[in-house]
C-alpha positions in Angstrom: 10.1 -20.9 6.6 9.0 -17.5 5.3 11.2 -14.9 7.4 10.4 -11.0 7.9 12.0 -8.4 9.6 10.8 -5.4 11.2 13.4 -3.0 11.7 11.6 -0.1 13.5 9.6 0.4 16.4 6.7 -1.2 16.4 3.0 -2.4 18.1 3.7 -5.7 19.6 0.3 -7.0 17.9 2.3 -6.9 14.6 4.6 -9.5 15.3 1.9 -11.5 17.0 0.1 -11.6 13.5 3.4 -12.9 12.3 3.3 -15.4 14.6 0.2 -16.4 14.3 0.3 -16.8 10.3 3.1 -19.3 10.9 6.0 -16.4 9.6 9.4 -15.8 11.5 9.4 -12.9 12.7 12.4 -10.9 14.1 12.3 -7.4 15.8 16.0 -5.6 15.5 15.8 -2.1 15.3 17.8 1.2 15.2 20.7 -0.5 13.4 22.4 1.3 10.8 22.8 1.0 7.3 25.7 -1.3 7.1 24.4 -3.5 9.9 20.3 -3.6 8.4 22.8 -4.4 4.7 24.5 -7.0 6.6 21.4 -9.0 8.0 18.5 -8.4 5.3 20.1 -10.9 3.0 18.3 -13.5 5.5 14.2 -12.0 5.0 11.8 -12.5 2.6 9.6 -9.4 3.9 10.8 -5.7 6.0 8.2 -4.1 8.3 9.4 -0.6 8.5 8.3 2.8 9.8 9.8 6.1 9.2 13.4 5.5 10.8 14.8 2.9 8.5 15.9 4.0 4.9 15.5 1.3 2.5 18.2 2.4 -0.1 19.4 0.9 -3.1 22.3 -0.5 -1.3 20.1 -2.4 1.3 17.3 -3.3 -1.5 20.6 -4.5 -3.1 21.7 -6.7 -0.4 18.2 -8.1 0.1 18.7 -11.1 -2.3 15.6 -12.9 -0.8 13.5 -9.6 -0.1 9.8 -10.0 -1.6 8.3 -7.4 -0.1 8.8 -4.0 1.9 5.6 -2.9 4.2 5.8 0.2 5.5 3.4 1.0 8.6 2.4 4.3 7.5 1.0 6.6 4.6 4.7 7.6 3.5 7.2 6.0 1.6 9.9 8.9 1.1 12.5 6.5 3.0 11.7 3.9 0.2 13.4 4.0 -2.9 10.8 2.4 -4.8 12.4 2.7 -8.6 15.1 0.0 -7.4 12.5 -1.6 -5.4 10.8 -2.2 -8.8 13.7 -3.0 -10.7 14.2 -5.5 -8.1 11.2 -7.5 -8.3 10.4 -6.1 -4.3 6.4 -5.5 -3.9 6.4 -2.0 -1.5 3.0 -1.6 0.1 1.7 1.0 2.9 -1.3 1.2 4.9 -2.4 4.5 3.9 -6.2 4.1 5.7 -4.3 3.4 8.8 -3.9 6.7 10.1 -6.1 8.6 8.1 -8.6 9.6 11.1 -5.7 10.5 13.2 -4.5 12.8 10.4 -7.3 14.4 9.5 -8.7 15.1 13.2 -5.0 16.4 13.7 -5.9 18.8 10.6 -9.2 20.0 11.9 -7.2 20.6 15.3 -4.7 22.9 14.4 -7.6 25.0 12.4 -9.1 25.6 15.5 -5.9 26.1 17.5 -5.1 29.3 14.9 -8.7 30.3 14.5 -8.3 31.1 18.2 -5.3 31.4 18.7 -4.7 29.0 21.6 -1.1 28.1 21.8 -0.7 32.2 22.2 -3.1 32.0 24.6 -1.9 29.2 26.9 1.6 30.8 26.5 0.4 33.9 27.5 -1.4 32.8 30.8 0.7 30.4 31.9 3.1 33.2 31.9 1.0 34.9 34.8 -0.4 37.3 32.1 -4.7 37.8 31.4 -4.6 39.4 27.9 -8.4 38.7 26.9 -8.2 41.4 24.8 -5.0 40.7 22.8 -6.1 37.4 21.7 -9.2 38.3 19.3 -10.2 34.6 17.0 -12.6 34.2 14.7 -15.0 31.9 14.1 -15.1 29.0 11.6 -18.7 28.6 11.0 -19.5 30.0 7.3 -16.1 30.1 6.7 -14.7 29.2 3.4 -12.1 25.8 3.9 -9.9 25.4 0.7 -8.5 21.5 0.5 -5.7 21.0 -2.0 -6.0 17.3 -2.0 -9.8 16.0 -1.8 -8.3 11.7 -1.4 -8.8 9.2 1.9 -7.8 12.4 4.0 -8.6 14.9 2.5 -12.3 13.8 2.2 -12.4 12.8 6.2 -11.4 17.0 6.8 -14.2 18.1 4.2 -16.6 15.5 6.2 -15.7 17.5 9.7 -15.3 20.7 8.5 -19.2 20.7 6.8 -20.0 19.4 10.5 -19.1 22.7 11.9 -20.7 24.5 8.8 -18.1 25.5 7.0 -18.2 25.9 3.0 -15.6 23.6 1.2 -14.2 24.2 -2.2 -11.7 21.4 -3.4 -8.8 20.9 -6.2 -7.7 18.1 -6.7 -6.8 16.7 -10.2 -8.2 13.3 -9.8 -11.6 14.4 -8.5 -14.7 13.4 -10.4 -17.9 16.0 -10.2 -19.7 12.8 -9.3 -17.1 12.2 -6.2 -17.3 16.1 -5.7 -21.2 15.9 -4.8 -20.6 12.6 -2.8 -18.8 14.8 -0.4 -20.5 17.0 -0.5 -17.3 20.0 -1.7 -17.2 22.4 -4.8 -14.9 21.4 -7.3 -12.4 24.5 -8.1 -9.2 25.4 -10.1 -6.1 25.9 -7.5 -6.6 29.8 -8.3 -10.3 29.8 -7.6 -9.4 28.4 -4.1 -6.5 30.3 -3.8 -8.1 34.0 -4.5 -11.8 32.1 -2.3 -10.6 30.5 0.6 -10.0 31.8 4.5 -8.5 28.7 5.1 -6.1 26.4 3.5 -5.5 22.6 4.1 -3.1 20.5 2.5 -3.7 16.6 2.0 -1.7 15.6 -1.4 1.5 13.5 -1.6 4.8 15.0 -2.5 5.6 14.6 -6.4 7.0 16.9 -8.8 3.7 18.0 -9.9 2.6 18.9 -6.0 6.5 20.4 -4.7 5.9 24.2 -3.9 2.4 23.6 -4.6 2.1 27.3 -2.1 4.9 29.1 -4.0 5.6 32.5 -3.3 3.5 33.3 -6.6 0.4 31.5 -5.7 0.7 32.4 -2.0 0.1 35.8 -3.1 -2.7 35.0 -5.1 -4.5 34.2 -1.3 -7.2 36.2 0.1 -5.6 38.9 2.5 -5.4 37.1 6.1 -5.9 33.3 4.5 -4.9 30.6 7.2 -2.7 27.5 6.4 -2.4 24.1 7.5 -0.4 21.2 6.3 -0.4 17.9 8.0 0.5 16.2 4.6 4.1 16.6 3.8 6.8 18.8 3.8 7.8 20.4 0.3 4.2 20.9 -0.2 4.8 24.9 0.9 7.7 26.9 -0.1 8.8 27.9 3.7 10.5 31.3 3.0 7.7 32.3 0.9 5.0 31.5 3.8 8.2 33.6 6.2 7.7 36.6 4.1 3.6 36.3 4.2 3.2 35.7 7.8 5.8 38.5 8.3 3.6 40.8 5.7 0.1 40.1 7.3 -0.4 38.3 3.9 -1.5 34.7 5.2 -2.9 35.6 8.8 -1.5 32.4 10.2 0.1 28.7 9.6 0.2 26.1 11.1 2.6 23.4 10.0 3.0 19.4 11.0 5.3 18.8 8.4 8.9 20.5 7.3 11.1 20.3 4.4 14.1 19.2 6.4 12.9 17.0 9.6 13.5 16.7 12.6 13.2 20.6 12.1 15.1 21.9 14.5 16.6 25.0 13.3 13.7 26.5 10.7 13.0 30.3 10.2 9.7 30.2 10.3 10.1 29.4 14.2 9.2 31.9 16.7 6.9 34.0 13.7 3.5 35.7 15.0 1.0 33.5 14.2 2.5 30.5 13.5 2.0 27.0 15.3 4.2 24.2 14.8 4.2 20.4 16.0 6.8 17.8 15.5 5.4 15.0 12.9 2.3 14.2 15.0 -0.4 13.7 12.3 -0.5 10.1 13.1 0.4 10.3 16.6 -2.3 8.7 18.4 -2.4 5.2 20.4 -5.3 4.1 18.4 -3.5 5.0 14.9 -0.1 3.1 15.8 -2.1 -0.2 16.6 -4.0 0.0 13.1 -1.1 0.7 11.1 0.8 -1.9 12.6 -2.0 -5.0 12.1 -2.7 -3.8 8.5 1.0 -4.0 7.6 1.3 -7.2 9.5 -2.0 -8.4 7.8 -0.5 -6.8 4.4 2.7 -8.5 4.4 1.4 -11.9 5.6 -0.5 -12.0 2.9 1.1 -11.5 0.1 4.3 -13.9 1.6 1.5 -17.0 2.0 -1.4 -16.0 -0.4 -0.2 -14.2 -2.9 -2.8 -11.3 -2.1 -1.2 -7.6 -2.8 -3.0 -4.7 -0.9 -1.7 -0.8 -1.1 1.1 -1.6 -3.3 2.6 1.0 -5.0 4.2 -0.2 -7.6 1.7 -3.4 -9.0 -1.8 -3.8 -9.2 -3.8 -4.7 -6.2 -5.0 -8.7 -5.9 -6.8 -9.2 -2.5 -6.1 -12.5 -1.0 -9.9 -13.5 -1.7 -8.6 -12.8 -5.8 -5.4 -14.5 -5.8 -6.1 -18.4 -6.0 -9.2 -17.6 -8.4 -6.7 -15.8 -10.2 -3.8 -18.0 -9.8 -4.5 -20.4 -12.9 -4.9 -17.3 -15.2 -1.6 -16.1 -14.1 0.5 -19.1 -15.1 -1.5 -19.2 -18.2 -0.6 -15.2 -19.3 3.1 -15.8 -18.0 3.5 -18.8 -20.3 2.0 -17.4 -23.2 4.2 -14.5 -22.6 7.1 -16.9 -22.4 5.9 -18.5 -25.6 5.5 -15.2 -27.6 8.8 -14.0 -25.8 11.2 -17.2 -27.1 9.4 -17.4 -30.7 9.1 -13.4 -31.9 12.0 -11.7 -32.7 13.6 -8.6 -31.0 12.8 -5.0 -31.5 9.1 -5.5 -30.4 7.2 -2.3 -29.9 3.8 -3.0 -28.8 1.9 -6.0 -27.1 -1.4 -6.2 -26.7 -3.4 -8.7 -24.0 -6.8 -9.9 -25.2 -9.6 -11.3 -23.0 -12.6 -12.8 -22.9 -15.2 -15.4 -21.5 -14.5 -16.0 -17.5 -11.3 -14.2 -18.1 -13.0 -11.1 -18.8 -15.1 -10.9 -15.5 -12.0 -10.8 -13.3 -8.9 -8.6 -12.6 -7.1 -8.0 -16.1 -3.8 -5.8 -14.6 -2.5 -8.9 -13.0 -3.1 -11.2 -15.7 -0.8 -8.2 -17.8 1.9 -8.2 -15.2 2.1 -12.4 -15.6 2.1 -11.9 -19.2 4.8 -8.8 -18.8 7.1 -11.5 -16.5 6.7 -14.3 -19.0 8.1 -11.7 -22.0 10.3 -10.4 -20.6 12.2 -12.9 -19.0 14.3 -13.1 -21.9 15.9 -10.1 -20.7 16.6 -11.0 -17.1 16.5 -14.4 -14.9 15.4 -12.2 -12.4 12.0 -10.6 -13.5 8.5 -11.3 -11.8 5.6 -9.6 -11.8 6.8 -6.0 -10.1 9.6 -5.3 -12.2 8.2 -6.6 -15.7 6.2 -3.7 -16.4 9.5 -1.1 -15.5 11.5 -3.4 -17.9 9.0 -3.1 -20.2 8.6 0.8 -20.2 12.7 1.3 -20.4 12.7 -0.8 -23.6 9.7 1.5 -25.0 7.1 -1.4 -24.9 3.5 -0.3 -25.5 1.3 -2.3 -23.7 -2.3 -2.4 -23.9 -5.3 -4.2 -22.4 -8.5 -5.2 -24.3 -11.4 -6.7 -22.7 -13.7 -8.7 -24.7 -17.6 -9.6 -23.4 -18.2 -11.2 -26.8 -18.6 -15.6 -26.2 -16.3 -17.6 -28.0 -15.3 -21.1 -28.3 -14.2 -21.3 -25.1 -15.6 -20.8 -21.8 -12.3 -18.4 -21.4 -9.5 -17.1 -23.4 -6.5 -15.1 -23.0 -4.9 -13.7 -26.4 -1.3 -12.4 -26.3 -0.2 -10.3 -29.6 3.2 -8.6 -29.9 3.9 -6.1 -33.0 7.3 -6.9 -34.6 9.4 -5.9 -37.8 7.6 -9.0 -39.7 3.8 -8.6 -38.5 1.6 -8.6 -35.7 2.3 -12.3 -33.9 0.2 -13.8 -31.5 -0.8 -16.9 -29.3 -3.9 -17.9 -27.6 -4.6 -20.5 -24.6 -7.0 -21.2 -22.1 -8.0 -23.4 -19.1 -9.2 -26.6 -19.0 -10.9 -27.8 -16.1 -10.5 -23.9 -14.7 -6.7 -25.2 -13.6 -5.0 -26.3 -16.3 -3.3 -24.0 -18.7 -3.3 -25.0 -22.5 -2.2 -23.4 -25.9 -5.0 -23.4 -28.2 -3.2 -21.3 -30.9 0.0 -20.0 -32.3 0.4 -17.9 -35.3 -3.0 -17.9 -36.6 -2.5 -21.9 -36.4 -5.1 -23.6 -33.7 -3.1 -26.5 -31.9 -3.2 -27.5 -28.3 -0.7 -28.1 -26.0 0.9 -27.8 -22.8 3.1 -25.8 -22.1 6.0 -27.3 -19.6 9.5 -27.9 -18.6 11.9 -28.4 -22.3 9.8 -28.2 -25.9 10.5 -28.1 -29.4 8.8 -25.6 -31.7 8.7 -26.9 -35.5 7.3 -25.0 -38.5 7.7 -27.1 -41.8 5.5 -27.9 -45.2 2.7 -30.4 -44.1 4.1 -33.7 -46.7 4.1 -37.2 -46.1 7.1 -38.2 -44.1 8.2 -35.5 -42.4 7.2 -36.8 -38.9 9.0 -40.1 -39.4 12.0 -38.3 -40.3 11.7 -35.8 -37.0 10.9 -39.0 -34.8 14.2 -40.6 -36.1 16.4 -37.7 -35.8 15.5 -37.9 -32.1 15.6 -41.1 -31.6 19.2 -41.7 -33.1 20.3 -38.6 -30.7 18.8 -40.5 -27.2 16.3 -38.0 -27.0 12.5 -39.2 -26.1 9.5 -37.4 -26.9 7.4 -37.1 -24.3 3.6 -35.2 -25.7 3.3 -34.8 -29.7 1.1 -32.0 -30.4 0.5 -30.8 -34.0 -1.4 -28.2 -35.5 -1.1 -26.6 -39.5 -3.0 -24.0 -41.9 -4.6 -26.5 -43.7 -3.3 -29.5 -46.4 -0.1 -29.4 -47.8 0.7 -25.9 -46.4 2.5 -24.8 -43.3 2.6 -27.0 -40.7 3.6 -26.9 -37.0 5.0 -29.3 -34.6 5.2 -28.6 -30.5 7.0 -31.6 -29.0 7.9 -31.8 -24.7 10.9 -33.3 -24.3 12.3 -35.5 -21.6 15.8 -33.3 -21.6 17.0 -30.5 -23.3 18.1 -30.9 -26.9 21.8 -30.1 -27.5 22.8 -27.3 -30.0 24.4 -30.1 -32.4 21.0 -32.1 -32.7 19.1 -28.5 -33.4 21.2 -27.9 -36.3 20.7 -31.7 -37.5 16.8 -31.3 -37.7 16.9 -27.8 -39.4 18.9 -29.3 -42.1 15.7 -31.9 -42.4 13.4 -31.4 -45.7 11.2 -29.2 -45.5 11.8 -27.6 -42.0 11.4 -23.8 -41.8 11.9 -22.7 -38.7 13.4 -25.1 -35.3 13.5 -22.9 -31.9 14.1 -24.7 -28.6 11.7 -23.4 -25.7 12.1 -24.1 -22.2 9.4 -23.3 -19.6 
C-alpha cells in the first residue's frame, strides 16, 4: 500500500483525502532530523509545511520517497537540487494562499497609510493625539509591484479597486498580460524613482536577493512606503534601517525577515515601521485550501501519475497522464534503444513529433525519453532526475514539434549527435497502446521492444540467418520474435531478435565471429 507522511501540523481534511484515496496516511510531527531520517525510509510521499527541513540527509534516507508536497507557496526548507538528483517529484500549492497573501498586502498598505498600529498604541495608552497621527490617502496614489505573478496580480486587482495607479516590473510579464490587468509595464528604476508605494511579490533567487539595495532604495521617491509579504532577502534590512531613520522611505512594513523567527532585528522599534510575524497565509480559510490541494496533489501523482505545481518536472494533470501514459513508455524505450546502441560522448539529442503525438504534452514525452537515455548512467534515474543528469553531462536537448501527416497516425523520432553522425530511431503506437519500433538507423523495421533482445547489423547474403538461428540454438537459447529490417539487397542488413533469457558474454563473442556480422550489442528492456 502507498504510504505518506505528513510531518507538520496540519488540516485534518488532508489526511481524510488520504484516506479516502485508499493511501496510508500517518501524522508524526515535530520530530527532529535524526528521528524524521530514521522513519522516512518507510513513505512513498512527505506532506510538509514550514517546520520540517527536508535536507539532503533525510532525502538521502528516503529510499522509497516519490514525492515531497509542501502545503504552501515556499520551498526554502526543501533542498530541491538533491530532491532532483534523487528522482523525488517536490510540488507546492502556490494558489493556495494566494488571497490570504495578497489581502494581507493590501492590509498593511493601509495600516501605514494611516498609521494605525501608532495609533492604537497611542490610545490604548490613555493618550488622544489626533493631531500627531496625520495619513494619507491611497486613492490616485502611485502602487509600484515588483513581482506582477498569482499574487502579485490579486494586489494590482484590489489596489485599482480603491483607484490607485499601478506600474509593474516583472521580467516575465508580457504587454499582453500587462493590459489584462490592467498595470503599466516599467523598468525597476522607473518604478523605483515613480512609485509612493512599494509591494513585493517575487520569490527569493539570486537574481531577486537585495532586490531594495541600499543603491536602488535611494533611487525611491522621497517618503516612498514599503511592503513585503513575499520573502525575506527580498530587502537589504540595514539599508531600509538607514532610510526609515533618514526620512528616505516614509514607512515599511515587513511580513517577512531575513533570519526568522525574527526576534532580535534592528529595524524593530523604528518610526514608521510595522512588523507581523509570518502571517501572510494566516487565515482559517487559507490553511484548509492549502492542506486539500497538497493532499489532492500528492494523491495524485502516488495513484495516477498526474504532477501539479512541481518544481522540478513538467506538469501532467491526472486527466493527461493515462492519455499520455502509452507515449511515455514509447519515448523511454526509444531512449533506452538509442542509449544501449550509440556510443558515448553524445552532445545533443533531439525529440521529434508528429501526428496525435504532436497535439499533446511534449515535456513529458522528453523527460521519458531523458529516463530511457540516461539510464545507462544510473539504475536509479526516472523522469525527475533525467533532465539534471542530462544537463551535468552537457546534453543539449531539444524539442521539435511537427503538424506535417506522415505514415502514421503518430510518431515519435529520437536523434542523438555523436562522434560518428547524427543516429536516430523512430516508433509509434499501434492500437494507441502498444509501443513499436518502426525505425533504426535510417533502416524501417518493426519491433517490440521488451524484456532481453539482440541487435544485429550484418551484409544482407544468403545464409546468414541459418547460421544466427544455429548459433543459438547449439547455445540453449530460443528466439522468441524475429524481426528484420535492411537498406535494401545485398547491403546492410539488421536483425532485432527477443530472447527468452539473456545471452551470455561467451555466446556474444561466438556470433560476432559469424561471416558477415558487423556489429552484435545485447539490449535489455
Amino acid at each position: 500500500m502507498v504510504k505518506v507522511l505528513i510531518s507538520d501540523k496540519m488540516d485534518p481534511k488532508a489526511a481524510e483525502i488520504f484516506r479516502a484515496r485508499g493511501i496510508q496516511v500517518d501524522e508524526i510531527t515535530g520530530k527532529t532530523k535524526e528521528e524524521l531520517i530514521a522513519i522516512i525510509g518507510d513513505y512513498d510521499g512527505l506532506a510538509i509545511r514550514s517546520a520540517t527541513k527536508v535536507t539532503k540527509e533525510i532525502i538521502a534516507a528516503a529510499k522509497n520517497l516519490k514525492v515531497v508536497g509542501r502545503a504552501g507557496i515556499g520551498v526554502d526548507n526543501v533542498d530541491i537540487p538533491a530532491a532532483s538528483a534523487a528522482g523525488v517529484v517536490v510540488m507546492n500549492t502556490p494558489f493556495g494562499n494566494s488571497i490570504t497573501t495578497a489581502e494581507h498586502a493590501i492590509a498593511l498598505m493601509f495600516a501605514l497609510a494611516r498609521q494605525l498600529p501608532e495609533a492604537d498604541a497611542s490610545t490604548q495608552a490613555g493618550k488622544w493625539e489626533k493631531n500627531r497621527f496625520m495619513g494619507v490617502e491611497l486613492t490616485s496614489k502611485t502602487l509600484g509591484l515588483i513581482g506582477a505573478g498569482n499574487i502579485g496580480s490579486i494586489v494590482a486587482e484590489r489596489a485599482r479597486g480603491i483607484k490607485m495607479k499601478v506600474v509593474a516590473y516583472d521580467p516575465f510579464l508580457t504587454p499582453e498580460r500587462a493590459i489584462d490587468m490592467g498595470v503599466e509595464k516599467v523598468t525597476l528604476d522607473e518604478l523605483l524613482a515613480r512609485a509612493d508605494f512599494i509591494t513585493l511579490h517575487t520569490p527569493l533567487t539570486d537574481q531577486t536577493r537585495n532586490i531594495l539595495s541600499r543603491e536602488n532604495i535611494a533611487k525611491t521617491k522621497k517618503g516612498v512606503r514599503i511592503i513585503n509579504c513575499a520573502r525575506g532577502g527580498l530587502i537589504d534590512e540595514a539599508a531600509l534601517k538607514e532610510a526609515l531613520d533618514s526620512g528616505q522611505v516614509g514607512g515599511a512594513a515587513l511580513d517577512v525577515f531575513v533570519e526568522e523567527p525574527a526576534t532580535a532585528s534592528p529595524l524593530f522599534n523604528t518610526p514608521n515601521f510595522i512588523s507581523t510575524p509570518h502571517l501572510g497565509a494566516s487565515t482559517s480559510e487559507a490553511q484548509v485550501n492549502v492542506a486539500i490541494q497538497v493532499a489532492e496533489q500528492l494523491s495524485d501523482f502516488l495513484l495516477d501519475g498526474g504532477v501539479t505545481n512541481a518544481l522540478n518536472m513538467p506538469s501532467l494533470s491526472a486527466e493527461e497522464a493515462p492519455k499520455l501514459k502509452p507515449y511515455m513508455a514509447l519515448a523511454e524505450r526509444l531512449g533506452s534503444l538509442i542509449g544501449q546502441l550509440a556510443h558515448d560522448n553524445l552532445t545533443k539529442i533531439s525529440i521529434e513529433v508528429e501526428g496525435a503525438a504532436a497535439e499533446l504534452n511534449i515535456k513529458p514525452i522528453t523527460g521519458a525519453v531523458l529516463a530511457g537515455l540516461m539510464r545507462r548512467y544510473s539504475d536509479t534515474v526516472n523522469m525527475v532526475n533525467a533532465p539534471f543528469l542530462a544537463k551535468e553531462r552537457g546534453l543539449d536537448v531539444r524539442e521539435v514539434r511537427h503538424d506535417r501527416e506522415g505514415n502514421y497516425h503518430t510518431l515519435i523520432r529520437v536523434s542523438v549527435q555523436t562522434e560518428e553522425g547524427e543516429k536516430s530511431v523512430a516508433g509509434t503506437l499501434f492500437g494507441n497502446a502498444s509501443p513499436r519500433l518502426v525505425e533504426i538507423f535510417g533502416i524501417k523495421v518493426e519491433a517490440d521492444l521488451a524484456g532481453d533482445m539482440l541487435y544485429i547489423v550484418n551484409e544482407d547474403a544468403p545464409g546468414f540467418i541459418g547460421r544466427l538461428g544455429s548459433s543459438l540454438g547449439d547455445a540453449g537459447i530460443n528466439i522468441g520474435t524475429f524481426h528484420l529490417g535492411r537498406r535494401g539487397s545485398g547491403s546492410e542488413a539488421v536483425l532485432l531478435l527477443s530472447l527468452d533469457s539473456p545471452i551470455p558474454e561467451p555466446v556474444l563473442w561466438a556470433l560476432c565471429k559469424l561471416p558477415g556480422v558487423k556489429t552484435v550489442k545485447a539490449l535489455k528492456f
